[in-house]
C-alpha positions in Angstrom: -25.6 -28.8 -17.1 -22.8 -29.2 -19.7 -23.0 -25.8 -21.5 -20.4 -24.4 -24.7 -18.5 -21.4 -24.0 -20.6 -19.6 -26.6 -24.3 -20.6 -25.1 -22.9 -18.5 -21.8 -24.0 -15.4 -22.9 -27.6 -16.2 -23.0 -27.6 -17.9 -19.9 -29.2 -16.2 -16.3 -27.0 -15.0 -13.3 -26.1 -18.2 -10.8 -26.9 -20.7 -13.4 -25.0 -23.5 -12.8 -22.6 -24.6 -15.6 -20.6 -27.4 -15.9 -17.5 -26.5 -19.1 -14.7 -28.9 -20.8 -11.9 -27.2 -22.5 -8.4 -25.6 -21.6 -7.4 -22.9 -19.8 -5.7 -20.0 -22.2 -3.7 -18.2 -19.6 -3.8 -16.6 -16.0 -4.3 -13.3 -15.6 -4.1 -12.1 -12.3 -4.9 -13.8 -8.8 -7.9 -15.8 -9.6 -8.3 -14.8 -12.9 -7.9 -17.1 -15.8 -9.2 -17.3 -19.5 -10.6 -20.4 -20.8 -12.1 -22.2 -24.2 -13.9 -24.8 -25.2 -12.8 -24.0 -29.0 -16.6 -22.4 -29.2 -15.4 -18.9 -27.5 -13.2 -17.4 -24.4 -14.7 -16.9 -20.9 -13.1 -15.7 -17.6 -13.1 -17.9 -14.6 -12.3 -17.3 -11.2 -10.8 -20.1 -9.6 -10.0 -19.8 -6.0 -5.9 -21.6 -5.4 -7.1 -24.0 -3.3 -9.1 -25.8 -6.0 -6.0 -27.3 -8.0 -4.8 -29.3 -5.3 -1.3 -28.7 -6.0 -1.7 -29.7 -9.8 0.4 -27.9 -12.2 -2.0 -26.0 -14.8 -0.4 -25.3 -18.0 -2.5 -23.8 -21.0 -2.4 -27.4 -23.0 -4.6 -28.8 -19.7 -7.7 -30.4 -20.6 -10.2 -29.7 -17.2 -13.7 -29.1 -16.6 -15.0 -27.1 -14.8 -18.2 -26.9 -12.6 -19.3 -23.4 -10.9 -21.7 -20.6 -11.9 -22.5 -18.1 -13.9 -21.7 -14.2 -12.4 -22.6 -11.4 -14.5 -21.7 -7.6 -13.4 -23.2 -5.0 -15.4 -20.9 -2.2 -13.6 -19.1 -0.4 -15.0 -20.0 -2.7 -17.4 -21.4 -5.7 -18.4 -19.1 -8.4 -17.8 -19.7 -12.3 -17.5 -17.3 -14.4 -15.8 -17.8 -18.4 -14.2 -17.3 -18.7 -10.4 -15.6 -22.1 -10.0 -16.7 -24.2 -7.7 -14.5 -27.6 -9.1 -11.9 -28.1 -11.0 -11.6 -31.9 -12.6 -8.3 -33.1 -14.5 
């Protein structure tokens, strides 16, 4: 289910998405932004899924995970990967 960054937000809770684009920066931990050039989404990405790649923010990948939306505090809409592919 190949989706654009910008179609996310009218997407349901656990959809599974499939994105190709670059990753902006890391934030924290698991915590990276990412775009497809259509808009900027967070992803969490667990360490274990770059197999010892180097990531830099010019990195073409897609990604393959689901959608997790928390409404507290607020709302907030983020991908849970599941695979990265270089």
């Amino acid at each position: 289910n190949h989706v654009s960054v910008s179609a996310i937000a009218k997407l349901k809770d656990e959809t599974a998405v499939t994105l190709k684009g670059t990753l902006l920066k890391h934030l924290n931990e698991d915590n990276y932004e990412f775009s497809d050039g259509t808009g900027v989404i967070l992803l969490d990405i667990d360490d274990d899924l770059w197999q010892g790649k180097p990531i830099s923010a010019k990195t073409p990948v897609t990604i393959i995970g689901e959608i997790d939306i928390d409404y507290k505090p607020t709302k907030r809409v983020e991908v849970d990967v599941d695979q990265v592919q270089f």
